[in-house]
Backbone as a chain_set.jsonl record, in Angstrom:
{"seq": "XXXXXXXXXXXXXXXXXXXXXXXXXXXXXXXXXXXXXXXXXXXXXXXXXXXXXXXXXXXXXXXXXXXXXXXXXXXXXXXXXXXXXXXXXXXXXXXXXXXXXXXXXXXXXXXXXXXXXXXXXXXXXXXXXXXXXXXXXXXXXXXXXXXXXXXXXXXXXXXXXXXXXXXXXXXXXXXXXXXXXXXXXXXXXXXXXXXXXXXXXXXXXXXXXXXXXXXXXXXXX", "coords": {"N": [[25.385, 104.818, 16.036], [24.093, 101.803, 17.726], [23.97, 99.841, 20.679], [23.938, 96.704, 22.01], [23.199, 94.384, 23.912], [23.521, 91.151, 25.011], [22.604, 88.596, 27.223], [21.596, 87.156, 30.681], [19.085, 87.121, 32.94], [20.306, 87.329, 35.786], [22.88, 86.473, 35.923], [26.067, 87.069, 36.756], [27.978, 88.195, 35.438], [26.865, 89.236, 33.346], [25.164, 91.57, 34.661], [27.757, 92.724, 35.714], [28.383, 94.413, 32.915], [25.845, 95.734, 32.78], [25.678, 97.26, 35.253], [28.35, 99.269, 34.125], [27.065, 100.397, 32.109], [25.068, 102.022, 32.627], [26.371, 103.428, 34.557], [27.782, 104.926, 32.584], [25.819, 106.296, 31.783], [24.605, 104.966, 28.905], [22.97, 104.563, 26.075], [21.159, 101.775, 25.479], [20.246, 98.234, 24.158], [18.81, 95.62, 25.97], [18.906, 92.414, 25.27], [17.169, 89.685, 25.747], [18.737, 85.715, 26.397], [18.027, 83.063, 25.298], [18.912, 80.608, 27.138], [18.135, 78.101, 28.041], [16.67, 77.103, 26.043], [18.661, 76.68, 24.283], [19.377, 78.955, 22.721], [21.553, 79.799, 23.138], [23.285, 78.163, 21.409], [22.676, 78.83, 18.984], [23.751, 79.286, 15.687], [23.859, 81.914, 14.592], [24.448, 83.447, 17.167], [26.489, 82.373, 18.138], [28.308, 83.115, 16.107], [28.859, 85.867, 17.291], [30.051, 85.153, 19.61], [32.026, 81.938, 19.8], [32.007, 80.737, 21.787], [29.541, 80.67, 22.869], [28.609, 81.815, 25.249], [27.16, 84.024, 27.87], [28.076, 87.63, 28.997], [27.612, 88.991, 25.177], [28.298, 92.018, 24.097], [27.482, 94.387, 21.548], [28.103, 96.906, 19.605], [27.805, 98.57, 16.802], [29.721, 97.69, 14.747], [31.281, 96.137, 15.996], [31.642, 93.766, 17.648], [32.01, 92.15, 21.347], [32.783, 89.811, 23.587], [33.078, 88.441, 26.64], [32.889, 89.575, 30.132], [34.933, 91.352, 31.549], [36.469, 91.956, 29.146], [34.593, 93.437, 27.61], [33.797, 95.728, 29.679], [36.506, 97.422, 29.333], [36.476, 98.028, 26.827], [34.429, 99.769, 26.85], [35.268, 101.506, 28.137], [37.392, 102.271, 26.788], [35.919, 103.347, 24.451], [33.926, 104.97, 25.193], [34.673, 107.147, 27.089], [33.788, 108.949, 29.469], [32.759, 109.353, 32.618], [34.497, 107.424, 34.168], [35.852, 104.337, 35.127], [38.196, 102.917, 34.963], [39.985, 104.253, 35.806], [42.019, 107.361, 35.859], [44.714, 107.746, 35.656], [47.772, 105.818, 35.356], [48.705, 104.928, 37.318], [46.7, 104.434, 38.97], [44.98, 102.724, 37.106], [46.616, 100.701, 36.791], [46.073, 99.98, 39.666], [43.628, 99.001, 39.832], [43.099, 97.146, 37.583], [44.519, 95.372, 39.269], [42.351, 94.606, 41.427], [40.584, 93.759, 39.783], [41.891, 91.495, 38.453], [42.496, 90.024, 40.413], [40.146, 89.326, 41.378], [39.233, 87.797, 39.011], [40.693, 85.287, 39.387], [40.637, 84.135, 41.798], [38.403, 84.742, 42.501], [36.005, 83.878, 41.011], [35.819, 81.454, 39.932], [35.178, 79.983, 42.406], [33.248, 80.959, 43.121], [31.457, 80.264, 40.948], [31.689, 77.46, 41.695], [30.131, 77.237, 43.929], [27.532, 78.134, 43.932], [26.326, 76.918, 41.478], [25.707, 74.083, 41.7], [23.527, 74.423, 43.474], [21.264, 76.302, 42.391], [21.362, 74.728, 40.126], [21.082, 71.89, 40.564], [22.293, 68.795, 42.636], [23.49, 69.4, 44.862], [24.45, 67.663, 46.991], [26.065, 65.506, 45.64], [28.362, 67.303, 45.365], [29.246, 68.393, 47.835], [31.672, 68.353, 49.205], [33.487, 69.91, 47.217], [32.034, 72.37, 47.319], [32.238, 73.682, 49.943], [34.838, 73.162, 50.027], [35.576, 75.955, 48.319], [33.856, 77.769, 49.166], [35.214, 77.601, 51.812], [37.845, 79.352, 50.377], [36.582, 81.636, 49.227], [35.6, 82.87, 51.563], [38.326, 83.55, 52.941], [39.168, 85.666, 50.49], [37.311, 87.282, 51.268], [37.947, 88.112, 53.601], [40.251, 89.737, 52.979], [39.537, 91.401, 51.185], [37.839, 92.56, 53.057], [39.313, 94.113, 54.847], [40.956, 95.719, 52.778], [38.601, 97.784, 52.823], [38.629, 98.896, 55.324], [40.259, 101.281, 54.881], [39.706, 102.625, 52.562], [36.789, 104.049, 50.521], [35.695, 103.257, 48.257], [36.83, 100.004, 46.239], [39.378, 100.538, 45.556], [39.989, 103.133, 46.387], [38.56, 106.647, 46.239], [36.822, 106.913, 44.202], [34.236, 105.071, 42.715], [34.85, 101.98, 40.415], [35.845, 99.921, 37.98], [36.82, 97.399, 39.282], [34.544, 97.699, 41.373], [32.439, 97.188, 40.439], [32.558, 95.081, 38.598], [33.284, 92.913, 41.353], [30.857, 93.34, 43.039], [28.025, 91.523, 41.757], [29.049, 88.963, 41.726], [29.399, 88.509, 44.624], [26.561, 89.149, 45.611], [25.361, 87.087, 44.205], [25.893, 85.098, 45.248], [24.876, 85.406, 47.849], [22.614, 85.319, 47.012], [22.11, 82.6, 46.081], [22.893, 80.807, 48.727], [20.864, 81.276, 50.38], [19.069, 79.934, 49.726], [16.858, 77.041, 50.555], [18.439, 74.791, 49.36], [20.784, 75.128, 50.524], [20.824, 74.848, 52.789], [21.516, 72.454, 54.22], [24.383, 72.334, 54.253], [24.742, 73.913, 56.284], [26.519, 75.852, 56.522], [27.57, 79.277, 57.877], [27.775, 81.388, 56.889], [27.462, 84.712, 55.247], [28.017, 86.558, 52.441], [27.732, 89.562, 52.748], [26.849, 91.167, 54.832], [26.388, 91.595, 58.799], [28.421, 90.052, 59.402], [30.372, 91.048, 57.638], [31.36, 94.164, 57.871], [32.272, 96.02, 56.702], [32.19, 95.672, 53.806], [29.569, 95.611, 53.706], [28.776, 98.054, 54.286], [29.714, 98.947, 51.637], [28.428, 97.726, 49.73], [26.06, 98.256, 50.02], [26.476, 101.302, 48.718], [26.656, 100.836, 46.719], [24.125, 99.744, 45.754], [22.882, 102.206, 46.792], [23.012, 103.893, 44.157], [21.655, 105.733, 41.783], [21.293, 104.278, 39.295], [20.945, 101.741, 39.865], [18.475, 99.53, 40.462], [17.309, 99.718, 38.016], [19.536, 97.684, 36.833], [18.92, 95.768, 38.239], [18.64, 91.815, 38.781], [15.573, 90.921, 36.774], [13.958, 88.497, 37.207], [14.531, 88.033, 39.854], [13.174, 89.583, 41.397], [10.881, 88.276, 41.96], [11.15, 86.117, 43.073]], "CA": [[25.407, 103.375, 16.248], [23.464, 101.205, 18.367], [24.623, 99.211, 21.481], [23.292, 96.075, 22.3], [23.224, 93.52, 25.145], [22.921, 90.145, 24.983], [22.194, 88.143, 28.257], [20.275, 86.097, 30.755], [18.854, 87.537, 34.291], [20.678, 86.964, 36.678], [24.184, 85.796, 35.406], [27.012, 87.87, 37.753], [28.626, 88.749, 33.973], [26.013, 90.236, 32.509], [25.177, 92.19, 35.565], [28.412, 93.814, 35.819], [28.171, 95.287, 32.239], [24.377, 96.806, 32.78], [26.266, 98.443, 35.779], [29.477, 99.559, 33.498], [26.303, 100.69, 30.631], [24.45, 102.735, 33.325], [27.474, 104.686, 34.929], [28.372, 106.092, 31.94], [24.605, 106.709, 30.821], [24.966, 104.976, 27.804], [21.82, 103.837, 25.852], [21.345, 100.26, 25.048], [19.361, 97.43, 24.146], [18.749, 94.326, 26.37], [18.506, 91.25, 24.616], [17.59, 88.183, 26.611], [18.796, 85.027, 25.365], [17.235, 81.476, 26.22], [20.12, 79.396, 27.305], [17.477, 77.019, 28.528], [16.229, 76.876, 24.877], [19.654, 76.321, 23.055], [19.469, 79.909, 21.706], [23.326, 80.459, 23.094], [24.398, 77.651, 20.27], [22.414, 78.767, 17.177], [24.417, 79.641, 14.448], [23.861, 83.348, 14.822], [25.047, 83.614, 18.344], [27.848, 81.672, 17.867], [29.121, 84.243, 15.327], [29.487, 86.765, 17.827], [30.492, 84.082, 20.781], [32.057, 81.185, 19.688], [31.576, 79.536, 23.134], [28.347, 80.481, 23.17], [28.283, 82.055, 26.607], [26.926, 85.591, 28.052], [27.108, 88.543, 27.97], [27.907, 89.98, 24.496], [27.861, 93.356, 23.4], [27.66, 94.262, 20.11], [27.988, 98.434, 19.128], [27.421, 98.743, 15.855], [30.161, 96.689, 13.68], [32.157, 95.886, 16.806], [31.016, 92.495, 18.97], [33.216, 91.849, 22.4], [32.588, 88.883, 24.056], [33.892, 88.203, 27.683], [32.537, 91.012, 30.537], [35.752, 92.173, 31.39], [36.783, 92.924, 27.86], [33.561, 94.377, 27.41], [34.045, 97.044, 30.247], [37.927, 97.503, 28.993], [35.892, 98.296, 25.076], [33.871, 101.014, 27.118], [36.025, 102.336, 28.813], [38.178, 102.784, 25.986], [35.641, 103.767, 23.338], [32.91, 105.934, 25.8], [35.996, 107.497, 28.209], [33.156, 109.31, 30.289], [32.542, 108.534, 33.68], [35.757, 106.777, 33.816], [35.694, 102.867, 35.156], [39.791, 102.032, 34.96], [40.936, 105.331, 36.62], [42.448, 108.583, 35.081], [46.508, 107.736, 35.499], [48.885, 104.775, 35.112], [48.895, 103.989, 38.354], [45.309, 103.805, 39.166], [44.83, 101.919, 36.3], [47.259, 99.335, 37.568], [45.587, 99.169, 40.77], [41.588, 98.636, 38.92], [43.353, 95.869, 37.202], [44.892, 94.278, 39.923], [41.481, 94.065, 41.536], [39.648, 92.918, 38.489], [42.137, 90.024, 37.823], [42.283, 88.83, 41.417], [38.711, 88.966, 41.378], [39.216, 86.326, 37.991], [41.68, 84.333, 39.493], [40.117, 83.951, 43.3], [36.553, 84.929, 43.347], [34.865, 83.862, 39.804], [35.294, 79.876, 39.749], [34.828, 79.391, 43.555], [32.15, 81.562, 43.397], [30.556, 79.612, 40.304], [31.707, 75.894, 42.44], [29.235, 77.123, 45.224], [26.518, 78.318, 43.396], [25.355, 76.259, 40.287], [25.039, 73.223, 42.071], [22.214, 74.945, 44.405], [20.417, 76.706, 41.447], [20.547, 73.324, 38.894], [21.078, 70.696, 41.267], [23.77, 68.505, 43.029], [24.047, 70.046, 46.03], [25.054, 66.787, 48.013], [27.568, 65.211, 44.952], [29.518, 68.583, 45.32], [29.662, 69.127, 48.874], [33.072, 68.759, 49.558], [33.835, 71.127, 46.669], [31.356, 73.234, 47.524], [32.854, 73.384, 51.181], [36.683, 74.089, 50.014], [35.105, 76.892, 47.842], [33.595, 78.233, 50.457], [36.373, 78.283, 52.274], [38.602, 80.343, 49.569], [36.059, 82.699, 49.199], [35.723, 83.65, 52.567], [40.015, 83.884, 52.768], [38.786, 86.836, 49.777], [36.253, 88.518, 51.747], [38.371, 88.791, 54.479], [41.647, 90.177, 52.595], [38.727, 92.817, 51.079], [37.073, 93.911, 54.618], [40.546, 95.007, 55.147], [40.835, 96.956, 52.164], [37.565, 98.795, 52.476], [38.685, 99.336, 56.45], [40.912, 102.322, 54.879], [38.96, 103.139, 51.187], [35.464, 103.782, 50.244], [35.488, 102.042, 46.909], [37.956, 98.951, 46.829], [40.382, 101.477, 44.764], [40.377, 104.512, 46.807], [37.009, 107.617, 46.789], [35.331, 106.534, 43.544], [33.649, 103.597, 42.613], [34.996, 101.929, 39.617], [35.901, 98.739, 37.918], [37.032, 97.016, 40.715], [33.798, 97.502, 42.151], [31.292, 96.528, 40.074], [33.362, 93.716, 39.136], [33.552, 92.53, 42.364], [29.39, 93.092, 43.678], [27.944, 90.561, 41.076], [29.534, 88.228, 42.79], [28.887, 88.414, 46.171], [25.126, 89.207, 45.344], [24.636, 85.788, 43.655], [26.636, 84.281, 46.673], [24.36, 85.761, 48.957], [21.366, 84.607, 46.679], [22.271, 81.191, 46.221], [23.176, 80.633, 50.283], [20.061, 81.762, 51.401], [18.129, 78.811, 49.298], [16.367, 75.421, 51.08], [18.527, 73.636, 48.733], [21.592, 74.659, 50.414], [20.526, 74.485, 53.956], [22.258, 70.667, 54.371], [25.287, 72.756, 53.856], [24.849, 74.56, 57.362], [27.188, 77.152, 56.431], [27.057, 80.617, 58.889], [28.954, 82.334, 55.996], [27.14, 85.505, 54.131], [28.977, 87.208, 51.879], [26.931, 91.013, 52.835], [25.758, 91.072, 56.51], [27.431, 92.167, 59.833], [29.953, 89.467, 59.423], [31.747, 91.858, 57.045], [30.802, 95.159, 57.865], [32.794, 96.971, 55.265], [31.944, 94.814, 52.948], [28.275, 95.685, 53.946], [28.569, 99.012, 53.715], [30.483, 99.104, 50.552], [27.646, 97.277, 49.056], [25.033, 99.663, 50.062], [26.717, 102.268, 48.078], [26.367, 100.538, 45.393], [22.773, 99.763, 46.273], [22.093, 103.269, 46.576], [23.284, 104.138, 43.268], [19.972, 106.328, 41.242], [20.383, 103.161, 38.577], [20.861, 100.644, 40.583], [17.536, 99.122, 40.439], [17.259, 99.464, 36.637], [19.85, 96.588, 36.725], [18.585, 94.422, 38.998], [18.013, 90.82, 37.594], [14.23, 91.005, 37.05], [13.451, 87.465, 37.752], [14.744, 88.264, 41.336], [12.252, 90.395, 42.501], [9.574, 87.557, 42.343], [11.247, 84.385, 43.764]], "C": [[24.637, 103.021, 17.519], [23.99, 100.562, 19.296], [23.32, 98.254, 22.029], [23.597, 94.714, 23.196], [22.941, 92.261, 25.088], [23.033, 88.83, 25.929], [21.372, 87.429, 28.659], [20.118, 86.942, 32.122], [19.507, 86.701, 34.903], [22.388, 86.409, 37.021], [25.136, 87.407, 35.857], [27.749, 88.572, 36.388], [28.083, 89.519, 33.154], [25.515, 91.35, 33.457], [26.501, 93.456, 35.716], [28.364, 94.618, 34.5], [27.081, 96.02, 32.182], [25.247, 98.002, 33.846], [26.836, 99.569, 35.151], [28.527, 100.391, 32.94], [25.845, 102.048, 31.667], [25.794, 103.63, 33.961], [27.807, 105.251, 33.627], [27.509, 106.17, 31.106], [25.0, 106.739, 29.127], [23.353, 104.295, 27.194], [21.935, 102.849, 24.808], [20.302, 99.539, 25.12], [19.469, 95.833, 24.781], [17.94, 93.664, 25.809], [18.582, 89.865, 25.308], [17.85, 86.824, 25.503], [18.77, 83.785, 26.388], [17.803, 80.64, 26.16], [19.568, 78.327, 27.283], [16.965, 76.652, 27.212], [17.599, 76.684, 23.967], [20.036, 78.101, 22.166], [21.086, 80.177, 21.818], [23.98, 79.344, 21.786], [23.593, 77.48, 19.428], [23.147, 79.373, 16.62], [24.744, 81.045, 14.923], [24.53, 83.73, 15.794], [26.298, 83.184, 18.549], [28.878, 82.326, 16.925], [29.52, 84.884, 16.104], [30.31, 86.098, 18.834], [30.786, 82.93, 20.706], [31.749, 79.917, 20.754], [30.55, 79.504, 23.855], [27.978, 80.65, 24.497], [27.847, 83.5, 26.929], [28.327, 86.026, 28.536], [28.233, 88.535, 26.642], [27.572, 91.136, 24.286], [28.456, 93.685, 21.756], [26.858, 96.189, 19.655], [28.443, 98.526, 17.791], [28.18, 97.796, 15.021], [30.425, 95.892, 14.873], [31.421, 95.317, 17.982], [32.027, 92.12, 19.929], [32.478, 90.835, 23.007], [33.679, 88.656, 25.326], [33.756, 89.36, 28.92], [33.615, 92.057, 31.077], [36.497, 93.057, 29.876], [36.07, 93.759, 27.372], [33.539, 96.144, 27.993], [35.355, 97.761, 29.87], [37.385, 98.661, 27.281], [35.66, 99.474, 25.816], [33.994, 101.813, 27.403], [36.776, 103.18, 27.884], [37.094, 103.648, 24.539], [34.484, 105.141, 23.904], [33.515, 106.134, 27.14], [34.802, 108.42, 29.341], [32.425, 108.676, 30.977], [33.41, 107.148, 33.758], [35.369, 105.27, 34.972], [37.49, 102.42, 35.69], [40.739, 103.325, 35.162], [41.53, 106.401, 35.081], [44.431, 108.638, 34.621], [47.294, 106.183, 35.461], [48.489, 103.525, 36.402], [47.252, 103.602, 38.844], [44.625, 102.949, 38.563], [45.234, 100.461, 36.714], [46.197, 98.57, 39.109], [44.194, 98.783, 40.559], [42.634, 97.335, 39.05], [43.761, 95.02, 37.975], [43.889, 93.64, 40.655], [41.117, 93.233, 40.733], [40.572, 91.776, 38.203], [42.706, 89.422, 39.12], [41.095, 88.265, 41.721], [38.155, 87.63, 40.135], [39.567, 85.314, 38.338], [41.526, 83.713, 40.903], [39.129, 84.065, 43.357], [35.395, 83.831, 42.154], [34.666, 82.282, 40.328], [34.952, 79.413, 40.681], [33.503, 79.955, 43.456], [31.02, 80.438, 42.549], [30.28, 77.565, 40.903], [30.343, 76.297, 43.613], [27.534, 77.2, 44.172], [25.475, 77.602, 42.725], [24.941, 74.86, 40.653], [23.736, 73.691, 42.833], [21.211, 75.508, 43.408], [20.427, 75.702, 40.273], [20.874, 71.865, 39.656], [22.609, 70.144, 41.585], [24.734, 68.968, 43.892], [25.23, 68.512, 46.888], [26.428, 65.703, 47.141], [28.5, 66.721, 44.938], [29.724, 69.079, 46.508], [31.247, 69.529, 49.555], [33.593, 70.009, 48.793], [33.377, 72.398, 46.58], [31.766, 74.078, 49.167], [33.927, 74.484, 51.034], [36.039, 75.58, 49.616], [34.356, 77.939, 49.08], [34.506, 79.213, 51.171], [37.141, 79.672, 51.623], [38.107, 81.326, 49.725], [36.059, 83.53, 50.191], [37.125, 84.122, 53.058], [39.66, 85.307, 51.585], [38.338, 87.953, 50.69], [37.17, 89.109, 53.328], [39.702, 89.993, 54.41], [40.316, 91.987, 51.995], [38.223, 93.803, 52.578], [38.422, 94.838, 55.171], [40.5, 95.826, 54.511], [40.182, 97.97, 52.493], [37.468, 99.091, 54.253], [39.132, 100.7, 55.979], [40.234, 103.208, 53.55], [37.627, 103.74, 51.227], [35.051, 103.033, 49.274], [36.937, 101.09, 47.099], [39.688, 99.869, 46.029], [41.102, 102.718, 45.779], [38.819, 105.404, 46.717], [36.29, 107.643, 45.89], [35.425, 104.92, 43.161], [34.092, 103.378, 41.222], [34.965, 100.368, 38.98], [35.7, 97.937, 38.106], [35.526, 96.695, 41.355], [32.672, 96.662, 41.624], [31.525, 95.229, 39.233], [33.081, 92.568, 39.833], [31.826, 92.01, 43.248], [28.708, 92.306, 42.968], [27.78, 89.605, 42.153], [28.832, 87.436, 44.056], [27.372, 88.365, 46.301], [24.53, 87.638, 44.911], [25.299, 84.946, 44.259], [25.29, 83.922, 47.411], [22.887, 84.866, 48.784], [20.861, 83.05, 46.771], [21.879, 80.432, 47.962], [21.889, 80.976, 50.906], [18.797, 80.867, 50.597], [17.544, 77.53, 49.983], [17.587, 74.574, 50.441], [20.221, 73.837, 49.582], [21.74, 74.873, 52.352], [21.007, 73.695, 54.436], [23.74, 71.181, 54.627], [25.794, 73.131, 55.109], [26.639, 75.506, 57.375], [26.936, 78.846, 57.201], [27.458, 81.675, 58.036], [27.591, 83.224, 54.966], [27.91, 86.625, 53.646], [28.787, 89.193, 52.181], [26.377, 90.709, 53.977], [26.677, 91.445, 57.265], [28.605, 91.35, 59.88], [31.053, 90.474, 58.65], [31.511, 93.128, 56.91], [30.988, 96.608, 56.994], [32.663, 96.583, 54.094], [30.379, 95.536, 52.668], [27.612, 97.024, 53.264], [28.949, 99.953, 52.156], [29.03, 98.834, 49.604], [26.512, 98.062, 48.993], [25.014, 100.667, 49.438], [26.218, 101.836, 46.866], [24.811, 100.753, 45.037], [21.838, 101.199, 45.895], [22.594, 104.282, 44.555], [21.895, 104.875, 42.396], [19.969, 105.141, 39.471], [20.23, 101.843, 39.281], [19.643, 99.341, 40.037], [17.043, 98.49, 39.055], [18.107, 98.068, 36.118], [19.795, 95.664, 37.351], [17.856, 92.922, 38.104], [16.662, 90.677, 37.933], [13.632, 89.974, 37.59], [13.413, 87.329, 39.215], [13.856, 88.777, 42.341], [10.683, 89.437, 42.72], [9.957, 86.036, 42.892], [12.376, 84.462, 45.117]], "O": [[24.524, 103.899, 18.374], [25.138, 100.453, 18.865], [22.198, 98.638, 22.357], [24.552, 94.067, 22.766], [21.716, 92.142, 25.123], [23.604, 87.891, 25.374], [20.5, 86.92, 27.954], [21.159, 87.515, 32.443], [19.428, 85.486, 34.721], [22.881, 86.067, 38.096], [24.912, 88.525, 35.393], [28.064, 89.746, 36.581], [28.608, 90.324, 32.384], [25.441, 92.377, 32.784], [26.334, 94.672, 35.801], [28.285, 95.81, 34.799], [27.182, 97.059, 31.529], [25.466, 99.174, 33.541], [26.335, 100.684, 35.292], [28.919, 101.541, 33.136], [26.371, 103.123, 31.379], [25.913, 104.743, 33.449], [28.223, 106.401, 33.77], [27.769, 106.164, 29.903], [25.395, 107.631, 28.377], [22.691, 103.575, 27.942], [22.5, 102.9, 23.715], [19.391, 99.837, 25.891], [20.101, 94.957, 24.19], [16.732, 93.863, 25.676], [19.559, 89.129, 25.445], [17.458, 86.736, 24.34], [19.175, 83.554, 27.528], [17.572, 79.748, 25.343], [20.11, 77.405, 26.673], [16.734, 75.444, 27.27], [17.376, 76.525, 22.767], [20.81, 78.263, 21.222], [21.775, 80.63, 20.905], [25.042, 79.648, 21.243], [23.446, 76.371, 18.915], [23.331, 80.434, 17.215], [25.765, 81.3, 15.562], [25.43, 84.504, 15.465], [27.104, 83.824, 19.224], [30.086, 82.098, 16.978], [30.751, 84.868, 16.09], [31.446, 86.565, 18.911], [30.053, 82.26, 21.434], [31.425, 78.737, 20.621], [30.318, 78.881, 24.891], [27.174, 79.879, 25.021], [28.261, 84.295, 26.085], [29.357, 85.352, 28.568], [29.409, 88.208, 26.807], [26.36, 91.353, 24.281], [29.447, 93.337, 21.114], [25.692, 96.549, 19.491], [29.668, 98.562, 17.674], [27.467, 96.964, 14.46], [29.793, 94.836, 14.894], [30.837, 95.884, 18.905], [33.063, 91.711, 19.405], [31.268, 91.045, 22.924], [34.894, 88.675, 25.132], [34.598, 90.243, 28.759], [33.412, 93.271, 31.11], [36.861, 94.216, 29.676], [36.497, 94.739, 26.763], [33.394, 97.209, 27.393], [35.277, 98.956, 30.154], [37.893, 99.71, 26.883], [36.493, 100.365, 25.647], [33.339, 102.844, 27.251], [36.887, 104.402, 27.977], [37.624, 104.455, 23.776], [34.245, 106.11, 23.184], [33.122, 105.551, 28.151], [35.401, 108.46, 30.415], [31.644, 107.787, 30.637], [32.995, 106.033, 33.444], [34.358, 105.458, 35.649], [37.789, 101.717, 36.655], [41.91, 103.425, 34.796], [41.464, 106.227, 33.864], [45.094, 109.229, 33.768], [46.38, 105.459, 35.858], [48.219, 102.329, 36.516], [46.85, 102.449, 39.005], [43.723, 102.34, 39.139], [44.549, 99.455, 36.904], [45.823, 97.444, 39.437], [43.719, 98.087, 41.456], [42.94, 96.705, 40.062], [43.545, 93.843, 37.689], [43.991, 92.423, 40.812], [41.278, 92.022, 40.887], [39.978, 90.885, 37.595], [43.362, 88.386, 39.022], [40.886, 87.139, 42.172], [37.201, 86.856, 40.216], [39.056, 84.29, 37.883], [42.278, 82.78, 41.187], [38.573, 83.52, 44.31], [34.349, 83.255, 42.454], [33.682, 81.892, 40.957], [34.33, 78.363, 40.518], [32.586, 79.205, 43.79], [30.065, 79.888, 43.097], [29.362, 76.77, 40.703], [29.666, 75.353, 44.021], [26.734, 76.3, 43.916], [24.28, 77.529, 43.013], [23.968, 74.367, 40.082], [22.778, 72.97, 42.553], [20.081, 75.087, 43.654], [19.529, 75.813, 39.438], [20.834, 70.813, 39.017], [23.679, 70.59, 41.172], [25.963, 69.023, 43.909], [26.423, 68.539, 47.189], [27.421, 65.255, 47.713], [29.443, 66.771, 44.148], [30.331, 70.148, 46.565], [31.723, 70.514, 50.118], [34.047, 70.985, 49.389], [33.932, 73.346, 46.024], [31.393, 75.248, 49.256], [34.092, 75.647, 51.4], [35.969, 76.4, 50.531], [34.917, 78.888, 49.628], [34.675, 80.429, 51.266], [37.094, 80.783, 52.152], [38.755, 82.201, 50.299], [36.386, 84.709, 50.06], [37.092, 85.202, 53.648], [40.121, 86.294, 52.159], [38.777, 89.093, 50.843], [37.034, 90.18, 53.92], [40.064, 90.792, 55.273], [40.37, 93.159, 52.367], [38.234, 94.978, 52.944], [38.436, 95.932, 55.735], [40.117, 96.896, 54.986], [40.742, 99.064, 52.558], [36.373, 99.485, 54.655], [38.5, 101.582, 56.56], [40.281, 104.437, 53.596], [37.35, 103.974, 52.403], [34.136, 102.217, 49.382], [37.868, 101.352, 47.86], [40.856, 99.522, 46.202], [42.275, 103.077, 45.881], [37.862, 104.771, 47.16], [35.178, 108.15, 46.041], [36.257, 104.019, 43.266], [33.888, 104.359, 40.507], [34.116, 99.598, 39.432], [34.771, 97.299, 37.61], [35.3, 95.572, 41.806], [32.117, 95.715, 42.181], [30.647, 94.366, 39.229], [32.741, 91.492, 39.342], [31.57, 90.944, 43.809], [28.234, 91.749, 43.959], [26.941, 89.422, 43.034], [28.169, 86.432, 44.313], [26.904, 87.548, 47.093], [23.445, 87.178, 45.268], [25.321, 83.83, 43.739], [24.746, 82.832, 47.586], [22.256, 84.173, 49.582], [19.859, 82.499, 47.227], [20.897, 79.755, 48.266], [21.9, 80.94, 52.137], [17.629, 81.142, 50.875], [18.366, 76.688, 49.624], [17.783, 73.526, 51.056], [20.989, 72.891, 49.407], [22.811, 75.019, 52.94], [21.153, 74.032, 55.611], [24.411, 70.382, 55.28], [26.976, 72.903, 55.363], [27.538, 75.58, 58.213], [25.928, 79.459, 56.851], [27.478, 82.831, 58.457], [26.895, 82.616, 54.153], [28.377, 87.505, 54.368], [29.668, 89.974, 51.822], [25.401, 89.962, 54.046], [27.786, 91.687, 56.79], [29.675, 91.779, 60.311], [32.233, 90.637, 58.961], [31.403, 93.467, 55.732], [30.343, 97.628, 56.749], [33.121, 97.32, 53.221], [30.07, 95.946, 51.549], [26.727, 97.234, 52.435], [28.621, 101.071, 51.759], [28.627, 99.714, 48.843], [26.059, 98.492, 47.932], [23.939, 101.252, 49.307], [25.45, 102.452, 46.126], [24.342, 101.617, 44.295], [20.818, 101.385, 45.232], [22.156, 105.388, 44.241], [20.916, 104.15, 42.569], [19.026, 105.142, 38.679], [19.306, 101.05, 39.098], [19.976, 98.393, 39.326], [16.585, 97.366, 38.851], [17.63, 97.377, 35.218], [20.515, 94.682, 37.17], [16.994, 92.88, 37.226], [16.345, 90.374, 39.084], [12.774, 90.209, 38.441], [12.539, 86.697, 39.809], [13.746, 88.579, 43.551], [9.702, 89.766, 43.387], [9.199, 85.082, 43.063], [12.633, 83.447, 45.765]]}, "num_chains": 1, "name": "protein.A"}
């Protein structure tokens, strides 16, 4: 069977499953899909995704929709190079990352962002502001963590992590735009302000795929 990807550059969701795909050297096909063209609500797409949003994956009969359920599928169906830990309890503690990271990082993260990359920076400042705020209340409850860890789990990198870098990456991207300059925010989510944070991220960074999932559009704007 075949495994196949279906995405947009640059989207923090589709990102963490190329990670998830690449740690456990799995081979797959990226399929971009032209939100900006309507392709997420033709017919077809809408079969696998009724809400018509990235990513899906779709291995041979079997379409998951949603990127945590996706990595949860992979974990469970391609158990090498494990993702959600080896025992009970490590398991527990992945998940408790991964669904504070749903429930605290995702929607503030997406309140800061999408106004600066499609407009509406200055009708959303206040909410762009609080958000802000929250996030950085996150990053600081993490620099703690990763004062005593190397991965936000404990000595490998899993879930949790790649999860979690997404994120912060299309924080960092956003924040460092003209458009959100007005904003005068001192806050980056990866820099000496959070130095475990920093170096956490670097690991990732250095990863030998790393690169392979970088969103391509990135490297020219």
């Amino acid at each position: 069977m075949s495994i196949t990807l279906y995405g947009i550059s640059g989207s923090p969701f589709v990102w963490r499953v190329l990670l998830a795909l690449e740690h456990k050297s799995l081979v797959y096909d990226l399929t971009s899909i032209g939100v900006s063209k309507g392709e997420n609500k033709l017919d077809w797409y809408l079969s696998m995704n009724p809400r018509g949003k990235v990513p899906v994956l779709k291995d041979g009969d079997t379409v998951v929709y949603e990127s945590i359920a996706i990595l949860s599928y992979l974990e469970r169906k391609y158990p090498k190079s494990k993702l959600f830990g080896s025992t009970a309890k490590q398991h527990a503690s992945i998940m408790t990352q991964v669904m504070e990271q749903c429930s605290y990082m995702e929607q503030d993260t997406l309140q800061i962002v999408r106004p600066i990359f499609f407009g509406g920076v200055e009708e959303s400042r206040d909410l762009m502001i609080q958000a802000v705020d929250r996030v950085e209340q996150e990053l600081n409850h993490l620099e703690k963590i990763l004062e005593q860890k190397k991965w936000l789990t404990g000595d490998e990198m899993s879930a949790a992590d790649i999860g979690l870098f997404p994120l912060l990456m299309i924080q960092q991207r956003a924040l460092g735009k003209t458009e959100a300059d007005t904003l005068n925010l001192s806050f980056n989510p990866l820099s000496d302000q959070y130095p475990n944070l920093l170096r956490w991220s670097q690991q990732i960074e250095a990863l030998p795929y790393y690169q392979k999932t970088y969103p391509p559009h990135w490297r020219n704007l």
